[in-house]
C-alpha distance (Angstrom), angle and dihedral (degrees) to the residues before:
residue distance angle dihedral
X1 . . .
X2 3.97 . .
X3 3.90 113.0 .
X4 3.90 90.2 -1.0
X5 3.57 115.2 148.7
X6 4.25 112.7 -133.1
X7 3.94 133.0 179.3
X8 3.65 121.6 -162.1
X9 3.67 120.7 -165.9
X10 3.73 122.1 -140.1
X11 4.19 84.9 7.9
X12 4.10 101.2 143.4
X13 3.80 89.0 101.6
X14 4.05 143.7 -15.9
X15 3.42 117.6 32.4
X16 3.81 101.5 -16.9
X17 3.75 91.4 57.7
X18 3.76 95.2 52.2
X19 3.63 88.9 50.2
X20 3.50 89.2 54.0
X21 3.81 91.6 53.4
X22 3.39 96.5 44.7
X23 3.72 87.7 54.7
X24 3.74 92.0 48.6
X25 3.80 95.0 56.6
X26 3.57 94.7 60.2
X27 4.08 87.8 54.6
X28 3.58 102.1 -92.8
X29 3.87 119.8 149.3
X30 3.95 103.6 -131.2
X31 3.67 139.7 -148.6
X32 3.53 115.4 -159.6
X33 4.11 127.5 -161.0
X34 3.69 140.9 -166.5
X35 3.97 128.1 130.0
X36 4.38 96.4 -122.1
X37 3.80 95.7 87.6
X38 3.98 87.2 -161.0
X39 3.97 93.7 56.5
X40 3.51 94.8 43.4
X41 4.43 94.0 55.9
X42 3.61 87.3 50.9
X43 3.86 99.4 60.7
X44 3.53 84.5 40.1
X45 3.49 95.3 54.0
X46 3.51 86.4 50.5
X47 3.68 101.0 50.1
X48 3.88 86.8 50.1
X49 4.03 88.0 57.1
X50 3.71 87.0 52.6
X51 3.87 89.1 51.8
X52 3.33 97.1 -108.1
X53 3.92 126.1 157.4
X54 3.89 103.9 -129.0
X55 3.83 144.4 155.2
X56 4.00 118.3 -167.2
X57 3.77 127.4 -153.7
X58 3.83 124.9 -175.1
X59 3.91 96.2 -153.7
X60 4.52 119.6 142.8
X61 4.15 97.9 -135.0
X62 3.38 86.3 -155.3
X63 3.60 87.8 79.7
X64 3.79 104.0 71.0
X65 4.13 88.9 -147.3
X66 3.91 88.6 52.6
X67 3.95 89.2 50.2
X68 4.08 93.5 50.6
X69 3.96 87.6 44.0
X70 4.22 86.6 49.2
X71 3.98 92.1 48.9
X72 3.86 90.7 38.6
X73 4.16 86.9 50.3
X74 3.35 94.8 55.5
X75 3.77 105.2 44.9
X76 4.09 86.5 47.8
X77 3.63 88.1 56.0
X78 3.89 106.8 46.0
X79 3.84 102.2 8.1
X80 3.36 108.1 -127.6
X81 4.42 130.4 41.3
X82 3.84 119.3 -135.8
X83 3.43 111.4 166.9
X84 4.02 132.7 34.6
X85 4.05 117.7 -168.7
X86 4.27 97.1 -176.8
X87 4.44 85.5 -155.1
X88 3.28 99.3 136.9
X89 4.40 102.9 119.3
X90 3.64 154.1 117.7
X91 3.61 138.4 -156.5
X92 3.77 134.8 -126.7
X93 4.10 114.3 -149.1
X94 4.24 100.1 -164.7
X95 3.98 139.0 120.5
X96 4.17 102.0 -98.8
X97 3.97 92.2 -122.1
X98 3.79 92.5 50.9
X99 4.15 103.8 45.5
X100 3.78 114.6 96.0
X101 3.81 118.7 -117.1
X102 3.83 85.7 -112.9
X103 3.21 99.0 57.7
X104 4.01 87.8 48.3
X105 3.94 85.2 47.2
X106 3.72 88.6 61.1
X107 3.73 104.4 50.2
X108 3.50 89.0 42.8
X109 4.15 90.7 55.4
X110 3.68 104.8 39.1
X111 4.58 97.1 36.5
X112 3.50 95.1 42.8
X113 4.39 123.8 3.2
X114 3.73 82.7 44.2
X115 4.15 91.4 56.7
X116 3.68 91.3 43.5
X117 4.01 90.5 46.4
X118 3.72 97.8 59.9
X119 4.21 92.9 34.3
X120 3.61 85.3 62.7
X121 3.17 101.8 54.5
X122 3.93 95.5 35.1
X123 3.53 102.7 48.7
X124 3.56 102.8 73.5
X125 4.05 87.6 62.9
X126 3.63 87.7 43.1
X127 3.41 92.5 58.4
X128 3.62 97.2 50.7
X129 3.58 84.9 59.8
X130 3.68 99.6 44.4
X131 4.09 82.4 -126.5
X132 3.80 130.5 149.3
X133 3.76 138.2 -84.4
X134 4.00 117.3 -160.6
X135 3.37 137.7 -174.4
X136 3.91 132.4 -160.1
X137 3.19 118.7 -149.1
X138 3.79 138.8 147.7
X139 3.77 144.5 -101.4
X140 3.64 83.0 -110.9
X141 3.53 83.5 71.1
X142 3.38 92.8 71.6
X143 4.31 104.7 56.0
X144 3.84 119.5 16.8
X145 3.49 100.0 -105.9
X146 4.05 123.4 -152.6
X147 4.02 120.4 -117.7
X148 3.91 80.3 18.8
X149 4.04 97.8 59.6
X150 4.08 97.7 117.4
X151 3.97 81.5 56.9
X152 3.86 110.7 36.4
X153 3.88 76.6 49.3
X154 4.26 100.6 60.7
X155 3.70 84.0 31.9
X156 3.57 94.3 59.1
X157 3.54 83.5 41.3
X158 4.10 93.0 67.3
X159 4.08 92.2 55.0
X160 3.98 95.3 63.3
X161 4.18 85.0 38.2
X162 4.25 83.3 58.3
X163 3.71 94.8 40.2
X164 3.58 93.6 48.7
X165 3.78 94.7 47.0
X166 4.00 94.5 47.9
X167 3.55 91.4 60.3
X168 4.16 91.3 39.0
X169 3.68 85.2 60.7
X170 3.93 106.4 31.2
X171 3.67 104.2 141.0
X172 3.75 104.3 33.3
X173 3.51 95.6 88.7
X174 4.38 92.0 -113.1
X175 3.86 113.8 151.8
X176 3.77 102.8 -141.6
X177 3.83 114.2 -172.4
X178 3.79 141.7 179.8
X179 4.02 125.9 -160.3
X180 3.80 126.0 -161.8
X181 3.69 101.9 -159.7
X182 4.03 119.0 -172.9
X183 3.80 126.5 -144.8
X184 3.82 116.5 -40.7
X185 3.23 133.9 -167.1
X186 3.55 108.7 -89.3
X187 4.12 128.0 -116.3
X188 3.94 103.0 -116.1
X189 4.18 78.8 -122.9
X190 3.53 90.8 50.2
X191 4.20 109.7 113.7
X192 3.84 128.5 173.2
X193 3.78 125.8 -165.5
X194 3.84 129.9 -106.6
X195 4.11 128.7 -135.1
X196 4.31 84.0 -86.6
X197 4.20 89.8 51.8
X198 3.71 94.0 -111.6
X199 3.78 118.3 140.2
X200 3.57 112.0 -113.0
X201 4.04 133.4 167.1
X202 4.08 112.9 -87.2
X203 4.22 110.4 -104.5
X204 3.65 98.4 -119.7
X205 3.69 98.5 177.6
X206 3.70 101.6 99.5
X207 3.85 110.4 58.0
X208 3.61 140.5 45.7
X209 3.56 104.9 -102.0
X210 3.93 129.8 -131.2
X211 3.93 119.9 -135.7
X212 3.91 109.0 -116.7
X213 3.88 94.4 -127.0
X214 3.92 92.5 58.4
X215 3.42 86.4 52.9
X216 3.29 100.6 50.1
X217 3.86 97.2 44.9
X218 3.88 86.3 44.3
X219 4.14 86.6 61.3
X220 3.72 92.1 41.2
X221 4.09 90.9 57.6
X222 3.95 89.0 51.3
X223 3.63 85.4 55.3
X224 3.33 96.0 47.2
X225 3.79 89.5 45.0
X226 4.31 90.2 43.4
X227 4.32 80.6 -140.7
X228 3.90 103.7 162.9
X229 3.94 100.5 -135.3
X230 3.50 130.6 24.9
X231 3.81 128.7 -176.1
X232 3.58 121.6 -154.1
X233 3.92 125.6 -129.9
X234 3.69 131.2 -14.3
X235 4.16 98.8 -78.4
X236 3.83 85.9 46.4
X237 4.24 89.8 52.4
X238 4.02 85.6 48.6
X239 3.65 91.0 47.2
X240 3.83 97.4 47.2
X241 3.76 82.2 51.8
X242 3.75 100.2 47.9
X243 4.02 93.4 41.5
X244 4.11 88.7 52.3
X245 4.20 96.5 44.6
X246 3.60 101.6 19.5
X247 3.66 120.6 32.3
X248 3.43 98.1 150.4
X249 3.94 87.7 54.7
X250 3.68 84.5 60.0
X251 3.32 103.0 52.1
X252 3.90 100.5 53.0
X253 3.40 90.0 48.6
X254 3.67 89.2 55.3
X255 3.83 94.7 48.6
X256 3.32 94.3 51.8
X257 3.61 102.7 49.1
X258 4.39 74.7 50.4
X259 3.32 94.9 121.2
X260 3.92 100.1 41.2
X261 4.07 89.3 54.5
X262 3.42 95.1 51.7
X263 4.16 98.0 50.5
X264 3.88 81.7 42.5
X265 3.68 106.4 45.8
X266 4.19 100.0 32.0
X267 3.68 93.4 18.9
X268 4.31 88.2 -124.0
């Protein structure tokens, strides 16, 4: 990882910045995203106390001119791009029939057209370099889930978007890799959005949560490693196994814990 050059989208806190860090500490150079300018200096700041070699743009990847200006960035500050982590998300916590298409719109843009903005125009770079492009997504990625359909949806979205592009680029020597994370515990700035759009704190009463740094070190091994899929703690493995063999399984237990996930996850 010495001297390597890696971006990480939507990296100013959470999950993205620990990525980032982890990243830094085994030598990588590090570019660092979010759109609030202000957020953004201040984990650069920090990373530059730590020692850390790192360049900071405030560019919204859901704006496909902001994504070419991030990649272009990048390569005219270190030259070269070896690793792309596609983190950059948010979630929306709402009953299907009651979100507004806006709020749709927006999880749509920034989980999934943002990731395949900035691939594009990364991956021919990447490929010279026989580097690595990663995306984050989510255990809901693996089973619809219900008061989280707009996001299970884009997530699932990503896997066929990393399948596709492994076999595009078999032979070049690209690392593409997916990561189902589970439920982490949540940056006191992190907000979600609610069926009307509105940004609201994430319920967190329902699932064991993951610390951030595991997470983060977890995705940095499967880098290291270049595996193609990697499922995140020991509920997500049984979940990933249940979803593939037994569907059906799934989705009883889902509607009969019905009740329970909707008190827990809109608080009705």
């Amino acid at each position: 990882m010495k001297d390597k050059v890696a971006l990480v989208t939507g990296s100013s806190y959470g999950i993205g910045r620990e990525i980032a860090r982890e990243l830094a500490k085994r030598g990588c150079r590090v570019v660092i995203n979010a759109r609030n300018p202000q957020r953004l200096k201040k984990t650069a700041d920090e990373f530059r106390e730590s020692g850390f070699e790192v360049h900071a743009v405030a560019a919204d990847i859901t704006k496909k001119e902001d994504a070419e200006r991030l990649i272009e960035e990048s390569m005219m500050r270190f030259g070269r791009l070896d690793i792309l982590v596609n983190n950059a998300g948010t979630n929306l916590f709402g009953e299907f029939e009651k979100t507004e298409p806006e709020a749709m719109r927006r999880i749509v843009e920034v989980n999934y057209l943002g990731a395949m903005y900035v691939s594009k125009v990364a991956l021919p770079h990447l490929k010279e370099v026989q580097g690595h492009l990663v995306f984050i997504s989510s255990l809901a990625g693996l089973h619809g889930l219900p008061y989280l359909s707009v996001y299970s949806s884009v997530k699932m979205a990503l896997t066929s978007l990393a399948q596709s592009l492994r076999i595009e680029t078999h032979g070049t020597g690209l690392h593409v890799g997916i990561a189902y994370i589970g439920a982490t515990k949540a940056d006191p700035e992190k907000r979600v959005l609610n069926e009307k759009g509105e940004l609201i704190k994430r319920p967190e009463g329902l699932l064991k949560l993951e610390p951030i740094p595991d997470v983060a070190r977890r995705v940095v091994r499967m880098i290291e490693r270049r595996n193609f899929r990697l499922v995140h703690t020991p509920i997500g493995k049984l979940n990933d196994l249940a979803s593939r063999y037994f569907p059906g399984l799934v989705s009883w237990a889902l509607r009969r814990n019905l009740k329970k996930l909707k008190r827990e996850m809109l608080g009705k």
